[in-house]
C-alpha distance (Angstrom), angle and dihedral (degrees) to the residues before:
residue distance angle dihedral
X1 . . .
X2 3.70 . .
X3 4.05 120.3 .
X4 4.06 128.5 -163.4
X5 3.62 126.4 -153.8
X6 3.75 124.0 -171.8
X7 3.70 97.9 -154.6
X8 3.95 128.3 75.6
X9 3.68 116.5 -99.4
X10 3.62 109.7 -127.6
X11 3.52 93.3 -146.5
X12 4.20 95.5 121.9
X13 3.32 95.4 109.8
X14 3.75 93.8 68.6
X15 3.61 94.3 63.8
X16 3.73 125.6 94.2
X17 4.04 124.6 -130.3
X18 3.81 90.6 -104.9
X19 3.91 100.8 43.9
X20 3.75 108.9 108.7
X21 4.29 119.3 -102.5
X22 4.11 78.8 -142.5
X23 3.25 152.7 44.5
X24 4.03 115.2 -172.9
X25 4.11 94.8 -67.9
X26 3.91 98.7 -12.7
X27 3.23 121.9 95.1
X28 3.84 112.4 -143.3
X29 4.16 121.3 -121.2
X30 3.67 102.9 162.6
X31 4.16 149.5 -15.2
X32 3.85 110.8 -104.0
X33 4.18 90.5 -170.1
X34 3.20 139.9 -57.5
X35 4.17 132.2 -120.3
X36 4.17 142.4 -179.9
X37 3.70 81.2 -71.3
X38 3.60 110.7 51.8
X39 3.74 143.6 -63.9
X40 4.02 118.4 -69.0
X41 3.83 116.3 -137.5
X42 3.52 132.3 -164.9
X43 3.81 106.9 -129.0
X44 4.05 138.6 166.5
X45 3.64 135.8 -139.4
X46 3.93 123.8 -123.7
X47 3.81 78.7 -104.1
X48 3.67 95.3 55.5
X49 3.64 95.9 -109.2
X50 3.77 111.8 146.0
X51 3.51 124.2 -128.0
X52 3.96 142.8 -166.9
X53 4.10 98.3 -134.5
X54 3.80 116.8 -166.8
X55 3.49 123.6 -164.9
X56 3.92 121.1 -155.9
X57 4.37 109.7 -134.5
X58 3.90 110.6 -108.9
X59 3.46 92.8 -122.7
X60 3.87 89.9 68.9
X61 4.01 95.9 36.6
X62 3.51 81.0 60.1
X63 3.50 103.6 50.8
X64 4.22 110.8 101.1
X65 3.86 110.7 -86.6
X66 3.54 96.6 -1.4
X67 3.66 89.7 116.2
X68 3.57 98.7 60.7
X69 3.68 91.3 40.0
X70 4.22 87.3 56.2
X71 3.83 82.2 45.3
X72 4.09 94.6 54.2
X73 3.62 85.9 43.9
X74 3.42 107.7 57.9
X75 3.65 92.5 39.0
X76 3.84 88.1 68.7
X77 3.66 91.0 40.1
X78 3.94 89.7 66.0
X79 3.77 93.9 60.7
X80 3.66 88.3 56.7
X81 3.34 104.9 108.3
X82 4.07 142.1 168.0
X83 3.73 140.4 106.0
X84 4.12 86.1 -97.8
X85 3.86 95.3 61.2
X86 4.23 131.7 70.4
X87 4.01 95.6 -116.8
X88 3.82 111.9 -122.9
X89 3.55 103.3 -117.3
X90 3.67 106.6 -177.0
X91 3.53 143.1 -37.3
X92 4.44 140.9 -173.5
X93 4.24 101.0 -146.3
X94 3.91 80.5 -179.6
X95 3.77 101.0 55.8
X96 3.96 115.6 112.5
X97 4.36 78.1 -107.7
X98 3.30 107.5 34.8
X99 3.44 112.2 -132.1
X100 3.99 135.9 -161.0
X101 4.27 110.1 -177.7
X102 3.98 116.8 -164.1
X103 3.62 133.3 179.3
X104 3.68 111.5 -66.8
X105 4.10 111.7 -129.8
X106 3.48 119.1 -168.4
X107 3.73 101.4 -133.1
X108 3.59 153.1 104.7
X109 3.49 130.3 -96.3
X110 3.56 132.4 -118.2
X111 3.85 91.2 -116.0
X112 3.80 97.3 46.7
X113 4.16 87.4 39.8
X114 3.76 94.2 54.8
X115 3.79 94.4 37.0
X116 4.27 90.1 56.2
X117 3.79 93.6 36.0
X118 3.75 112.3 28.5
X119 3.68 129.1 -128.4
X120 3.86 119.8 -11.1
X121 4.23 116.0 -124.4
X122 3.55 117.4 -103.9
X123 3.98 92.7 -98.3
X124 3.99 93.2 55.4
X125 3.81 86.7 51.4
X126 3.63 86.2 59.2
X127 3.53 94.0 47.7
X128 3.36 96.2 57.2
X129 3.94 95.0 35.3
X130 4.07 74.1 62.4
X131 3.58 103.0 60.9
X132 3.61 94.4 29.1
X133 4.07 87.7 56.8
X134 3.81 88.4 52.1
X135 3.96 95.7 47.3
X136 4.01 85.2 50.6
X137 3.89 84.8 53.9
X138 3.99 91.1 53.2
X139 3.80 90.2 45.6
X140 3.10 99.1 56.7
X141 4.00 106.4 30.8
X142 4.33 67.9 65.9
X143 3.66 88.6 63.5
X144 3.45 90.9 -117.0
X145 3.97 132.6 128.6
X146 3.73 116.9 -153.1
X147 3.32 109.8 -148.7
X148 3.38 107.0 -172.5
X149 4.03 110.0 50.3
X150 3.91 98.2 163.9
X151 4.20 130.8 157.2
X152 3.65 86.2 -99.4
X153 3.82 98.7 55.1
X154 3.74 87.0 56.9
X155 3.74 116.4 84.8
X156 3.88 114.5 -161.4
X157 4.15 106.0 -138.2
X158 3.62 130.3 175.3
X159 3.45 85.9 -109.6
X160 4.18 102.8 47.5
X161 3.45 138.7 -56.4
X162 4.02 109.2 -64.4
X163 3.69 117.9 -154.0
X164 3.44 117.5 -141.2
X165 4.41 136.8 179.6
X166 4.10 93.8 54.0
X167 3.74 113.7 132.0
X168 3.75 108.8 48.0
X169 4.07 101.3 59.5
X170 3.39 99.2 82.0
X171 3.82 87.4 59.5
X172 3.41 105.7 53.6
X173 4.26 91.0 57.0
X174 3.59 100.3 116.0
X175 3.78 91.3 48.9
X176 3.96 93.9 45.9
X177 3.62 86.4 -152.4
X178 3.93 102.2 -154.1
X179 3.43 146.2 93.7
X180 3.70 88.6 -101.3
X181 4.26 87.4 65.3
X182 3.91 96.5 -138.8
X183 3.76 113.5 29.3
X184 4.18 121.6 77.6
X185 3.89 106.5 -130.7
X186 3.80 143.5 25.7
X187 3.84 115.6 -51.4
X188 3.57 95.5 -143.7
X189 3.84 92.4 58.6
X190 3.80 93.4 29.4
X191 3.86 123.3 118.6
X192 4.05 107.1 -116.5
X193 4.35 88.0 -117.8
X194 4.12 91.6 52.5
X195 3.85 85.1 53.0
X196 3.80 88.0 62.0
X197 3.28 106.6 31.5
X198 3.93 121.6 25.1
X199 3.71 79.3 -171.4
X200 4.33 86.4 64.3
X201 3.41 96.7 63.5
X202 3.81 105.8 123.2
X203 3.92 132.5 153.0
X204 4.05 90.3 -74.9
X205 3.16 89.0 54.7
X206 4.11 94.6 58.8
X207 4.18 75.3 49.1
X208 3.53 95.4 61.4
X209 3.29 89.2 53.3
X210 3.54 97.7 51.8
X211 3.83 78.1 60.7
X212 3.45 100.7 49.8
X213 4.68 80.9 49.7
X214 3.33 94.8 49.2
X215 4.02 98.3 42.6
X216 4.11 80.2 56.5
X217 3.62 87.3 50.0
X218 4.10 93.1 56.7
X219 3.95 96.3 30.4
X220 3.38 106.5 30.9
X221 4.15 90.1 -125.2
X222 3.89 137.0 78.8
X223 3.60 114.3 -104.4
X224 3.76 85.6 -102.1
X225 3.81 136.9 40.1
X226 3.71 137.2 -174.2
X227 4.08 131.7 161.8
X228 4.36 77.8 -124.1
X229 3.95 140.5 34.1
X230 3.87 81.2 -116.0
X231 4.00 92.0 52.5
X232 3.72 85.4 49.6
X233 3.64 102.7 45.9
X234 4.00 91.7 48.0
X235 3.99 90.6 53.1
X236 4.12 90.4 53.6
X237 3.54 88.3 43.7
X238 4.02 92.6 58.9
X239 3.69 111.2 4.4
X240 3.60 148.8 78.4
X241 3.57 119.4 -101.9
X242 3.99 110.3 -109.7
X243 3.19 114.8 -115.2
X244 3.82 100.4 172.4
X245 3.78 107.4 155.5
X246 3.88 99.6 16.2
X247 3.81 109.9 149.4
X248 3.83 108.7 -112.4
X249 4.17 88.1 -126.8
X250 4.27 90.8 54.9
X251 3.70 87.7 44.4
X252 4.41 107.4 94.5
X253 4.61 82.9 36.6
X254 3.88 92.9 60.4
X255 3.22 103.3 28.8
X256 3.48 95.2 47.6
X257 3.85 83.8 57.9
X258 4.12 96.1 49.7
X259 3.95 86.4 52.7
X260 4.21 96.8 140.6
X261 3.78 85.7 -132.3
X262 3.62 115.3 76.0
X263 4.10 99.6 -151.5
X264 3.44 87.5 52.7
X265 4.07 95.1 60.8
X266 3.69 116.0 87.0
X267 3.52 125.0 -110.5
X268 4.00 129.0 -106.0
X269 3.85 81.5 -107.1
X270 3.61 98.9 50.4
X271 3.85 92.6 47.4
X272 4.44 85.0 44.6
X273 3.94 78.7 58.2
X274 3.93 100.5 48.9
X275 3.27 96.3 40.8
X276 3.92 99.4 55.5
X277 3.39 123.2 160.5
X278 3.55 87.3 34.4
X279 3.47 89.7 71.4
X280 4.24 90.0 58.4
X281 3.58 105.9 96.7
X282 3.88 118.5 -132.0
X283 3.58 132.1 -124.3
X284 3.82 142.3 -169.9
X285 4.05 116.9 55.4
X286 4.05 90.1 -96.5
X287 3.86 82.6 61.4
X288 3.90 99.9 39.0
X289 4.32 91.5 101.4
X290 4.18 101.7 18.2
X291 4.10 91.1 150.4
X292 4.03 101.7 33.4
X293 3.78 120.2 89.4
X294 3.78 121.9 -121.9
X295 3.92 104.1 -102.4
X296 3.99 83.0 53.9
X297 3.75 99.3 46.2
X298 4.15 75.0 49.0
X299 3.32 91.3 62.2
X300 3.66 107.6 43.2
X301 4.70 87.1 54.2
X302 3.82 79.5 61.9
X303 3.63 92.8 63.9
X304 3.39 92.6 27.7
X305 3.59 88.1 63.4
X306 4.03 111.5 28.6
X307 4.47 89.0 22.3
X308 3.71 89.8 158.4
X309 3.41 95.4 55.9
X310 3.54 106.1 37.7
X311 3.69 92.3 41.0
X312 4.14 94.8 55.8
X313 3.64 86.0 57.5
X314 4.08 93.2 59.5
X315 3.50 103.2 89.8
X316 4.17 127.0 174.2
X317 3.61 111.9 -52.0
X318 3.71 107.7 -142.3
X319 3.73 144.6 37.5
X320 3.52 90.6 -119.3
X321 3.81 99.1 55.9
X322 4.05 90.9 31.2
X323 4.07 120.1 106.8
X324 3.81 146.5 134.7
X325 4.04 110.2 -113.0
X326 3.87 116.4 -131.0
X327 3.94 99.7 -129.5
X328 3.72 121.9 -167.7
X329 3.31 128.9 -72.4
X330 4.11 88.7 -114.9
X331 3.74 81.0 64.5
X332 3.65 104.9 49.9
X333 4.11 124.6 84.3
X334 3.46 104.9 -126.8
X335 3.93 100.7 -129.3
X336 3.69 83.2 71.7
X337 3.51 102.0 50.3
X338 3.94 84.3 50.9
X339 3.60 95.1 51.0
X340 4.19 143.9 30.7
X341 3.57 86.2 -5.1
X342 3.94 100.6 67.2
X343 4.06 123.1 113.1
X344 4.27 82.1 -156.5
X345 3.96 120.6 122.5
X346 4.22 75.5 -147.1
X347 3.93 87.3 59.3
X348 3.56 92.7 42.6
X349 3.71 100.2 53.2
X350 4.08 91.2 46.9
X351 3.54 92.9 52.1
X352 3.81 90.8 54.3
X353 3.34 99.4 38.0
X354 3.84 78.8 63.0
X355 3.68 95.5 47.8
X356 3.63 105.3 46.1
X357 3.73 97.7 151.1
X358 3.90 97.5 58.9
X359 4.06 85.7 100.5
X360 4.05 81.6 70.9
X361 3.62 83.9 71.0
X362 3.74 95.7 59.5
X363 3.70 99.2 71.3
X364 4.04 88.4 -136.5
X365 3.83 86.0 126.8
X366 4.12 123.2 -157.6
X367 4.09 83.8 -7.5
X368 3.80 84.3 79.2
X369 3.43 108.2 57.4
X370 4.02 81.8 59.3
X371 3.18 79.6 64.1
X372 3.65 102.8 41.4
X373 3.72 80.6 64.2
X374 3.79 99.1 49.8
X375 4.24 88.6 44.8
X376 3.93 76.5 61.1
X377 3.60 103.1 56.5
X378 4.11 89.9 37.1
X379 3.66 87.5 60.9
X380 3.74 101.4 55.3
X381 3.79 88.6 55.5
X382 3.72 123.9 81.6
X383 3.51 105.5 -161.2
X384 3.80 103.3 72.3
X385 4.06 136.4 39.8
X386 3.97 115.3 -111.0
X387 3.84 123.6 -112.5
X388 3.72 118.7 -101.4
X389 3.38 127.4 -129.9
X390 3.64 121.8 -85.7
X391 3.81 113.8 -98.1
X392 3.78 119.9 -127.8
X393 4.11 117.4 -84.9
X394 3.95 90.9 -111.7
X395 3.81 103.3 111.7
X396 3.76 112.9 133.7
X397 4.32 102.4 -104.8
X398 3.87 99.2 30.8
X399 3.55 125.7 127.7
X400 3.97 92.5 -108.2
X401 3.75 96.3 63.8
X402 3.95 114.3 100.6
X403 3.91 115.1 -128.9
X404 3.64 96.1 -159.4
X405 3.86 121.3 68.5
X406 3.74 133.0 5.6
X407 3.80 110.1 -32.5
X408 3.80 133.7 168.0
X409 4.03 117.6 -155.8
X410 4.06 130.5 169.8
X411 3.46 136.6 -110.5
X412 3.77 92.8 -144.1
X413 4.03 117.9 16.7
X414 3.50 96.2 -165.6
X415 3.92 126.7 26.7
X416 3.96 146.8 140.4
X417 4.09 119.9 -91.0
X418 3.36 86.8 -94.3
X419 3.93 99.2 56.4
X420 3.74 123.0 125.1
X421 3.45 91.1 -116.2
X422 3.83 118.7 -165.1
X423 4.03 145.2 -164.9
X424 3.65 127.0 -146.7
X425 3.76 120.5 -173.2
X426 4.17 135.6 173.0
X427 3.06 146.1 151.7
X428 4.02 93.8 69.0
X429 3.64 131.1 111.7
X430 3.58 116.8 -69.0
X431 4.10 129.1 -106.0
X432 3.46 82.4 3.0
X433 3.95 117.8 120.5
X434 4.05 126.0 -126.3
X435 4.16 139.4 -141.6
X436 3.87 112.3 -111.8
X437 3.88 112.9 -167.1
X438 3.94 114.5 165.9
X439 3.44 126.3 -174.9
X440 3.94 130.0 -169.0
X441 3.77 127.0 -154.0
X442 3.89 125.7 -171.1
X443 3.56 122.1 -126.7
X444 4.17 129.5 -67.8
X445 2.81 138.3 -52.6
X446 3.42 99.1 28.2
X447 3.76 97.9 35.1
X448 3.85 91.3 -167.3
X449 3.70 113.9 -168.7
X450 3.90 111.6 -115.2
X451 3.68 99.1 178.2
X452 3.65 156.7 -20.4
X453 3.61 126.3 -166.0
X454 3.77 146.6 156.6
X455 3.74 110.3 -131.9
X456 3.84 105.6 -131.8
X457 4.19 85.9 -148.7
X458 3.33 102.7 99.4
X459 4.02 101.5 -161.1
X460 4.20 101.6 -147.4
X461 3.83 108.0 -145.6
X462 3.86 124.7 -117.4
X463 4.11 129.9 -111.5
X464 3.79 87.0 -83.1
X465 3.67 98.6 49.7
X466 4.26 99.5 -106.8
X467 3.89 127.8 110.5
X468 3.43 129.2 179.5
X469 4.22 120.1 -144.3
X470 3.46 124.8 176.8
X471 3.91 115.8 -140.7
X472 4.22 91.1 -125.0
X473 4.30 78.6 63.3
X474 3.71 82.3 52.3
X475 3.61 109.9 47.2
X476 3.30 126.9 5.1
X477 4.24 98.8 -161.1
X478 4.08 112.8 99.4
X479 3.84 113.2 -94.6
X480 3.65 112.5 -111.9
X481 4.21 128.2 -153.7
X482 3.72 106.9 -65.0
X483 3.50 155.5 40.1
X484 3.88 126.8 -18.9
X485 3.63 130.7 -168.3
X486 3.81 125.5 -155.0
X487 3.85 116.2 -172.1
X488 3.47 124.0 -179.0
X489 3.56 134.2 -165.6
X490 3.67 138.9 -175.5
X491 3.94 132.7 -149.2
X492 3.37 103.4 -61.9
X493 3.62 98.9 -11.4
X494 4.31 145.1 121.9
X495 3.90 106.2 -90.9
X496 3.62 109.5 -111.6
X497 4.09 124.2 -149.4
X498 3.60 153.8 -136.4
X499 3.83 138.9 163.2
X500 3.71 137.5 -160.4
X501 3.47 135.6 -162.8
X502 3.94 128.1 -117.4
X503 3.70 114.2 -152.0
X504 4.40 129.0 -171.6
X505 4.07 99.7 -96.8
X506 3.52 115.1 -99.5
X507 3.98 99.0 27.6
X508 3.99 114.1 112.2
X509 3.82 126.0 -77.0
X510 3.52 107.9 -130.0
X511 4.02 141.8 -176.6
């Protein structure tokens, strides 16, 4: 599906100073996201043809052979083919970025769809199960394995669901680019035999998880959950997928597909075959959404209608996917590179010497100007790097969090901008969606406000009252040093907070 507008996107301001004005023959007019592979930009052709441009992270275009690996990749994906699949539409593996550019569709994804409107009904499950079957067939008629079939690689268009991301997995083995540090994919949505063995990953695994997607799609969570990648990887490794909140009638399709065995999981052709009529595509404008409820078919005419907007503001949709890409140094402004952004103990023991007064935020009380005193004496020496200031008491399991009421915790208190940051909530009502406003503030004594905003994902809680959000779903800006604020608040109910910690990149996590 490929869409033309004749206007200019006024999408600019989503760009950062070092993000490139283009990519081979596209210009660039705004970031969609961002992910363990690369950043996505939106880009258009000298024809005004829009495009979804990936760029591949240095590190891994410089890795030995990955180059001609992207190459052999991307050369399959282009005989992919299918009204259920982004087209590939052209790509430069030997560009200083390498770059792969597929046909832009202005929709929402599964993940952001679900998280504004709740859980699908059965019959829009099968819908997309459907199309999503069909795009599996294209894939891998290609030869290719996906690897990484998530809710947020699945865009939800009038005309299907369109998966998106397949083509570059395969090439990025050797550097098991993830949070997880050795598997390919997301471990929530992963198939238990990729999460061993990268080398495992076969077409039932891309099955399972279609599985894991479509039990998001009915639930509203992944068939696993975990405050960490580790937490999640230890549940899949000896637990039983939760299905809390699966519809009786979707119950023997997804299951079937999380079987633990892979030759016992049907095939993309098997599930074409049980599905049926599903399969049938509609026509007519009356017919264009027959499965999807109103709020969603709502939400797809918005991007329908103002795509380059909407779109920009759809950034990666989990902390295991989520990352900042290290550009060139062509692309960045030096100031930065001079300042926050330095891995140095020199850089490190500047900025605090500057910033004194973050120990206020600690809540240690009088024990920290001790150490105020101490940090002083550290930083005239050369030999040793300074302590860093204690994070705030908010990760999820600590002896400050409340267990009775709503409450909101952290996965990580205290982290670097590029931290898979993550909120945990309970104690609200359940399958009922919250308000997430954070708020950042820069370091003492100035305390300068760096932002406020409203997040317009509207996580939906689970049958037991909990969600899980991570703060890349939220905002889609780049954390800068200092404090943020997450408050949460349920229908009708008292926000509830939490705060974590922004550190300069490199220095030491403590607490």
């Amino acid at each position: 599906m490929v869409s033309q507008w004749g206007g200019e996107p006024t999408a600019r301001d989503n760009l950062r100073r070092w993000d490139p004005e283009r990519i081979g023959p596209y210009a660039v007019l705004g970031r969609l996201g961002s992910g363990s592979m690369g950043q996505v930009y939106l880009g258009r052709s000298a024809a005004g043809r829009l495009v979804a441009v990936k760029t591949v992270k240095v590190e891994l275009a410089e890795e030995a052979g990955f180059r001609t690996r992207f190459a052999q990749e991307v050369a399959a994906a282009r005989k992919v083919s299918g009204v259920f699949t982004a087209a590939v539409v052209e790509a430069d593996p030997e560009a200083d970025l390498p770059w792969l550019a597929t046909a832009y569709i202005p929709a929402p994804s599964l993940a952001r769809l679900v998280l504004a409107c709740g859980p699908l009904p059965a019959t829009a499950v099968r819908w997309l199960a459907a199309g999503c079957a069909e795009a599996l067939e294209s894939i891998h008629g290609a030869g290719l394995v996906h690897r990484d079939l998530k809710p947020s690689n699945v865009l939800v268009a009038p005309d299907g669901p369109k998966v998106i991301d397949f083509g570059v997995a395969r090439a990025a083995e050797r550097m098991g680019r993830t949070s997880a540090r050795g598997a390919v994919g997301t471990p929530a949505y992963m198939a238990p035999e990729q999460a061993r063995d990268t080398s495992e990953a076969s077409v039932a695994s891309d099955v399972y998880s279609l599985g894991a997607t479509l039990l998001f799609a009915a639930t509203g969570h992944p068939p696993y959950r975990g405050a960490t990648v580790m937490d999640v990887l230890a549940r899949l490794a000896s637990e039983e997928p939760d299905l809390s909140g699966l519809p009786g009638e979707l119950s023997e399709l997804i299951t079937a597909c999380l079987h633990r065995v892979p030759r016992n999981r049907p095939t993309s052709s098997a599930m074409l075959v049980q599905l049926g009529d599903f399969t049938v595509a509609q026509a007519g404008p009356d017919e264009e959404h027959p499965y999807l409820p109103e709020q969603a078919i709502a939400l797809i005419g918005e991007y329908q209608r103002t795509p380059q907007l909407t779109a920009l503001a759809d950034a990666a949709d989990d902390a295991t996917n989520a990352s900042l890409t290290e550009l060139p140094a062509s692309y960045k402004p030096p100031p930065r590179r001079a300042g926050s952004g330095s891995r140095s103990w020199a850089g490190w023991r500047r900025w605090l010497k500057t910033h004194m007064a973050w120990a206020g935020w600690a809540s240690v009380g009088a024990a920290l100007v001790v150490g105020g005193v101490i940090l002083g004496a550290t930083l005239t020496s050369s030999g040793s790097a300074p302590p860093v200031p204690p994070p705030p008491p908010t990760v999820c399991g600590s002896a400050n969090q409340p267990g009775q009421g709503p409450a909101v915790c952290m996965n990580k208190s205290q982290g670097y901008p590029d931290t898979a940051f993550a909120v945990q909530g309970g104690g609200f009502a359940p399958r009922t969606p919250v308000t997430v406003t954070l708020s950042e503030i820069g370091p003492p004594p100035a305390n300068t406000p760096l932002f406020t905003v409203t997040s317009a994902d509207r996580p939906v809680t689970g049958q037991d009252g909990t969600f899980t959000v991570t703060i890349s779903q939220l905002y889609s800006g780049q954390l800068q040093l200092g404090l943020v604020t997450v408050s949460v608040a349920g229908a009708g109910g008292k926000p509830v907070q939490t705060e974590f910690m922004v550190i300069p990149p490199g220095a030491p996590l403590t607490g």
